[in-house]
C-alpha positions in Angstrom: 54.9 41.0 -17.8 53.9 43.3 -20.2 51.7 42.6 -23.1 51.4 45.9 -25.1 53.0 44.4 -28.4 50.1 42.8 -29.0 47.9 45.4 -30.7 43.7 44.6 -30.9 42.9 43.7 -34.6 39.3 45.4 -34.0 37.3 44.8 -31.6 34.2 42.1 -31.3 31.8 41.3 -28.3 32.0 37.6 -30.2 35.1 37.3 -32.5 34.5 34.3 -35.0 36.7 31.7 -33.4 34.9 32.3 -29.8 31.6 32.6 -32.1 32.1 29.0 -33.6 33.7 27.5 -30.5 30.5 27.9 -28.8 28.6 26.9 -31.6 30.5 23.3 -31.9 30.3 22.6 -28.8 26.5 23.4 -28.8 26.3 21.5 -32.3 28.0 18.4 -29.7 26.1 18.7 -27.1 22.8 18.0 -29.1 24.3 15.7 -30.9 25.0 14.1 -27.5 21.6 14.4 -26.6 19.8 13.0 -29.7 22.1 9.9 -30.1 21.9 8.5 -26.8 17.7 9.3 -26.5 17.4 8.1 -30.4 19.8 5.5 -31.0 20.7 4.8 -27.7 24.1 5.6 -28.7 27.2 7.2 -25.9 29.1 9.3 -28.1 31.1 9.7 -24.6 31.9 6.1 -24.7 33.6 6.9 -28.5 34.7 10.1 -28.6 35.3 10.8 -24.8 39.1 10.8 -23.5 40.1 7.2 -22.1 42.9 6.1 -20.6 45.7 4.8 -23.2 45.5 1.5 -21.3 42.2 1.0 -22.1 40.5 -1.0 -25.1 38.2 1.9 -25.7 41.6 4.6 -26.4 41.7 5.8 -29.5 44.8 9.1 -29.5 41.5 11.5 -31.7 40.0 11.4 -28.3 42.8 13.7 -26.9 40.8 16.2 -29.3 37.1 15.3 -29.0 36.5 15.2 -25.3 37.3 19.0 -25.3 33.8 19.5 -26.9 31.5 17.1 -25.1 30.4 17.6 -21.8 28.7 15.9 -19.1 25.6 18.2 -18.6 23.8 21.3 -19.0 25.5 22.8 -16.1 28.6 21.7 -16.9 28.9 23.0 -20.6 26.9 26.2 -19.5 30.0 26.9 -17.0 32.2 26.3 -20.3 30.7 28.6 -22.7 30.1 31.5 -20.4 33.8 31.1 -19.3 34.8 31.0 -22.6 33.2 33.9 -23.7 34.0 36.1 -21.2 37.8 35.3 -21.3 38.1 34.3 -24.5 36.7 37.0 -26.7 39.0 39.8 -25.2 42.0 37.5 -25.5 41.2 36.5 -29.0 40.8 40.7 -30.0 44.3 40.9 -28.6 45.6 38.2 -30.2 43.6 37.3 -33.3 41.9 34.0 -34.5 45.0 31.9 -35.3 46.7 32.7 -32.6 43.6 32.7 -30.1 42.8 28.7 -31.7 46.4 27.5 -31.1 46.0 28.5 -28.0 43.0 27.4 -26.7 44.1 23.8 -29.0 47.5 23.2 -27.3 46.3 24.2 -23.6 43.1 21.5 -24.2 45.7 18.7 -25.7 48.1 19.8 -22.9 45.0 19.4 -20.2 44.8 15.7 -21.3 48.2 14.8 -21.4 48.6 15.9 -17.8 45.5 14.1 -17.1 46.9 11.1 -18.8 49.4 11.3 -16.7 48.1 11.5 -13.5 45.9 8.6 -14.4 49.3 6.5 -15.7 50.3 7.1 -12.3 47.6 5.6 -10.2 46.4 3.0 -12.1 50.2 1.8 -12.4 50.4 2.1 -8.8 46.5 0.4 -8.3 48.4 -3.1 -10.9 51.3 -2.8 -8.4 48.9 -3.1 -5.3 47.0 -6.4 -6.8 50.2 -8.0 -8.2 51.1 -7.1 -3.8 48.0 -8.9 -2.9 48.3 -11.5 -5.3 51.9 -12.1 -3.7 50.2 -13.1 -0.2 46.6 -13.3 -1.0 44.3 -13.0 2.4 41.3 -11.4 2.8 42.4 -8.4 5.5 44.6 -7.7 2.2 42.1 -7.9 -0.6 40.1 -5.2 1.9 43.0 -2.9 2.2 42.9 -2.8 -1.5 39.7 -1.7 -1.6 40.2 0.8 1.2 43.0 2.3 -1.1 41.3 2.4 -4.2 37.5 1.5 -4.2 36.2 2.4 -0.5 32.8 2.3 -2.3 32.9 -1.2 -3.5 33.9 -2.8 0.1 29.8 -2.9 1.3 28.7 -4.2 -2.2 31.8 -7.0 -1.5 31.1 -7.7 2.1 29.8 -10.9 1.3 31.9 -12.4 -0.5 35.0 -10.9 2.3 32.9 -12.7 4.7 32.9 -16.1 3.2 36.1 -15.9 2.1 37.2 -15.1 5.6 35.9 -18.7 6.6 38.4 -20.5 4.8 41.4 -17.8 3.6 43.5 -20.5 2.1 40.4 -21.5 -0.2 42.0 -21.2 -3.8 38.3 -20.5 -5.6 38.3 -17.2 -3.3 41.9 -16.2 -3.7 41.3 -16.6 -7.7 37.7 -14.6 -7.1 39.5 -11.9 -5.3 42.3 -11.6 -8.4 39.1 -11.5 -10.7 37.9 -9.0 -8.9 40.6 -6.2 -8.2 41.6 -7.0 -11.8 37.7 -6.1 -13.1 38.1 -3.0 -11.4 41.2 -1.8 -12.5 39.4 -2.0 -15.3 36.5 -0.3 -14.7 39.0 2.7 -13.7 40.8 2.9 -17.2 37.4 2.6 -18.8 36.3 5.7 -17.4 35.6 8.3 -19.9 37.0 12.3 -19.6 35.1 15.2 -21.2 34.8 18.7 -21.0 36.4 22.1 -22.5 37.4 23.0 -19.4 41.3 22.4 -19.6 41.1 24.9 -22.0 39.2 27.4 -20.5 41.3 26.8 -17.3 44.3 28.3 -19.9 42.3 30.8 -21.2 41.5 32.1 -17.7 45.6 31.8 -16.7 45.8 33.7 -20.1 43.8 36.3 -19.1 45.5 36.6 -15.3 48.5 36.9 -17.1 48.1 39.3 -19.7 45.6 41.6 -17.5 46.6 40.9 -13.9 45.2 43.9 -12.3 41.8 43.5 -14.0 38.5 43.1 -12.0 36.6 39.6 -11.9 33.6 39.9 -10.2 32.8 36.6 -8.1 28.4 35.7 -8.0 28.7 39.4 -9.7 29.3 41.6 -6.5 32.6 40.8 -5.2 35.5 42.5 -7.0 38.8 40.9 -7.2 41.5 41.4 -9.2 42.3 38.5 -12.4 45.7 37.7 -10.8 44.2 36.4 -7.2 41.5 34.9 -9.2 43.6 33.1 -11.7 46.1 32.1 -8.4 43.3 31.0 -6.1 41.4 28.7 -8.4 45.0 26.9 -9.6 45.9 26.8 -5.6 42.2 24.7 -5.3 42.2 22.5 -7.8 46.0 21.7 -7.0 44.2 20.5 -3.4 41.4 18.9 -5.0 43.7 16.9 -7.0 45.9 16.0 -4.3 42.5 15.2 -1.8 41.4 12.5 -4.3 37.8 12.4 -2.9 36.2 9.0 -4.0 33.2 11.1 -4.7 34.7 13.7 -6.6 34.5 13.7 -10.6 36.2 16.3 -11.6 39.3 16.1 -13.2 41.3 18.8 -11.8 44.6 17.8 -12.7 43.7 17.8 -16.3 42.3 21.9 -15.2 45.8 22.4 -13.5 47.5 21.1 -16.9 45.7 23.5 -19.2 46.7 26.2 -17.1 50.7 24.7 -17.1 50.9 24.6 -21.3 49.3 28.2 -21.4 51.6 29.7 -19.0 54.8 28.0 -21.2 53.3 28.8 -24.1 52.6 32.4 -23.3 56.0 32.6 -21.8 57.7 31.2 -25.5 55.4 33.8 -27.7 57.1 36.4 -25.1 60.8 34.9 -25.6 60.1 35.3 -29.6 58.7 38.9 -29.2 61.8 40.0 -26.9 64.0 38.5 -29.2 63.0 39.7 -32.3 62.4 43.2 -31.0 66.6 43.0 -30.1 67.1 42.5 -33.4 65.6 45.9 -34.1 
């Protein structure tokens, strides 16, 4: 794929839409910072992407959790991605074209997300409506095998007890209580983070200089292409792995990368067909 009609509009070590990107997302962060140790305020719990299901939803968020972030490290990782890859795609591109870009691929990252979350929590409501169906304790555990291996210790107790006397309607009602809190707890569970669109810009850049060098821990060369392919292939297993312990939203990564590479792919279509007009 071949990128040379795009022509460099002059070249910047930090073009203005990179230069303001990081400074919003600084300007957030603090802000972040200062209302939650000041007025003991979670911007996250307002502005942070939930699931549509949930009371706390609001469609803005599909914009605002793009510039929070859950940590030092993690909006350190962000920035420094963003620069790296984004100031040399937005001197090949320009500014307006650079912002679409990295706005669609971050709004496409938490559609895919959303997604992926409609799928398991629809799946989770089918389990407990399962459950509910034939209610026994050795049930009740599966569920939380499935979905909340974590909670099964903090739940033993009341397993126990209800194992005693499984046709005990108090329990059976408990357990629906329960599984239902949970589900909860799952759709209230806030997303943040630029990095769906710094997972496009890096396909972006894979793309549009394939044969490039990306030096990994700044001593290993390899070229943009393997780099841009390797990291999709992990997060792709990551996502499918569903690790209990594992935060990271790696679908949303893979579905920044998936709206740049279509996007990209329709600016080309428009290019090739205009220059047959010619």
């Amino acid at each position: 794929m071949s990128y040379q009609h795009y022509s460099p509009r002059g070249f910047s070590v930090l073009p203005p839409v990179v230069k303001n990107l990081l400074i919003i997302n600084g300007l957030f962060f603090l802000a972040q910072m200062t209302s939650e140790q000041v007025f003991n305020m979670d911007l996250v719990d307002y502005l942070g992407m939930h699931y549509f299901g949930s009371s706390k939803f609001n469609p803005i968020q599909l914009v605002t959790y793009m510039f929070l972030h859950g940590g030092f490290t993690h909006i350190l990782f962000n920035m420094f991605a963003l620069w790296m890859f984004g100031n040399t795609l937005e001197n090949v591109w320009g500014g307006k074209r650079f912002l679409t870009y990295y706005m669609i691929t971050g709004v496409g990252a938490a559609l895919v997300h959303m997604l992926v979350l409609w799928i398991g929590i629809s799946g989770m409501q089918s389990d407990i409506s399962q459950v509910m169906m034939s209610p026994t304790p050795e049930a009740f555990t599966a569920f939380l095998d499935q979905h909340f291996p974590g909670y099964q210790a903090q739940l033993s107790g009341f397993i126990n007890s209800w194992s005693m006397n499984p046709s005990d309607p108090m329990a059976i009602n408990q357990a629906s209580i329960y599984m239902n809190d949970l589900a909860n707890i799952k759709m209230d569970v806030p997303t943040v983070g630029a990095s769906g669109a710094v997972f496009g810009i890096l396909l972006a850049f894979g793309m549009m200089f394939p044969n490039a060098l990306i030096y990994l821990y700044f001593f290993i060369p390899i070229k943009a292409k393997w780099f841009v392919i390797a990291y999709g292939a992990m997060e792709l297993y990551f996502g499918f792995a569903n690790n209990p312990g594992d935060n990271v939203a790696h679908f949303a990564h893979l579905g920044g990368m998936i709206f740049g590479f279509f996007l990209i792919r329709y600016w080309n279509r428009k290019i090739n067909r205009f220059k047959n007009w010619d």
